[in-house]
C-alpha positions in Angstrom: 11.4 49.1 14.0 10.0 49.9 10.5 7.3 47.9 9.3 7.8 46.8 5.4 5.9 48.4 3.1 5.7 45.2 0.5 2.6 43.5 -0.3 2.4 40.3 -0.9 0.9 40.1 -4.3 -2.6 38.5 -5.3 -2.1 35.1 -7.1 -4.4 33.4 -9.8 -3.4 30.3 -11.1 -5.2 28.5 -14.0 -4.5 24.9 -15.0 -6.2 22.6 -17.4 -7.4 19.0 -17.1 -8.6 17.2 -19.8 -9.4 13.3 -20.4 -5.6 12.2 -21.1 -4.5 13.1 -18.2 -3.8 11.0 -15.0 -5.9 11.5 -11.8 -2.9 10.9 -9.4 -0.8 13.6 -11.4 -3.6 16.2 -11.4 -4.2 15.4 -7.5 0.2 15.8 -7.1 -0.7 19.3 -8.9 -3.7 20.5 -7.1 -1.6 19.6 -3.8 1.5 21.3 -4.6 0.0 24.8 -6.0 -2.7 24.8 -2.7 0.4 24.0 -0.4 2.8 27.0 -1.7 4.1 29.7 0.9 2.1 32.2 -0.5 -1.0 30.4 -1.5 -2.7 31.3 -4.4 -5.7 33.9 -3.6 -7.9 32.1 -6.3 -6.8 28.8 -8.3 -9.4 27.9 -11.2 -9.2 24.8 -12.8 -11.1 24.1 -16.3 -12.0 20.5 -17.2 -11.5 20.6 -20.6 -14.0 18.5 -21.8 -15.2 14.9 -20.8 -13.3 13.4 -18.3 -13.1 9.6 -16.2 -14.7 9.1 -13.4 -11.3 9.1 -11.6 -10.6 12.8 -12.8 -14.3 13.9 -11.9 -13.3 12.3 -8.9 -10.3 14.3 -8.0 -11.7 17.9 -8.9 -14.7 16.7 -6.7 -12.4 16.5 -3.8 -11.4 20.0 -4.3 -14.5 21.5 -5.2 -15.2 23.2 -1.7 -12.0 24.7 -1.2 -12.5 28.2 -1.0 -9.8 29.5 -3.2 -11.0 26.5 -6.0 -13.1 27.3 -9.1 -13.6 24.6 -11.2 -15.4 25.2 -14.8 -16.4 22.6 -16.6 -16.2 22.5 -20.9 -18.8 20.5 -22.8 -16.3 20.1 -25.5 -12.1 19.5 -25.8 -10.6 22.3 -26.7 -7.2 21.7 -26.1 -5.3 23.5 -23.2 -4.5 26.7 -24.5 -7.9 27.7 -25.6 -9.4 25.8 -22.1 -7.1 28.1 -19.9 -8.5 31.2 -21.9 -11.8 30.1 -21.6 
């Protein structure tokens, strides 16, 4: 029997948090895109700016995963310009 010759293909994903969002939706998020049948090879998250303690506390959860990269933004810059960052 032949063997297939596709790869599966490396997968970044990048996602913003900022301040308005709500810790139990970014948790849902994180969750979903770590739980996919063809995990993502690296996932980087950027906290765009200040967040609550309840969002810090969420990306803390996740901070030792080893495909998680979190990078943190002194200022809001809005979620375009955060994913870019």
């Amino acid at each position: 029997m032949r063997k297939s010759s596709l790869k599966i293909p490396k997968i970044t994903v990048v996602m913003a948090v900022w301040r308005g969002d709500e810790p139990a939706q970014i948790r849902m998020a994180i969750d979903s895109i770590l739980h996919q049948t063809h995990s993502a090879n690296e996932f980087i998250i950027v906290q765009d700016g200040p967040v609550s303690n309840d969002i810090a506390a969420v990306l803390h959860a996740y901070k030792n995963h080893p495909s998680v990269q979190i990078f943190p933004l002194s200022v809001n810059q809005g979620r375009g310009p955060a994913r870019n960052h």
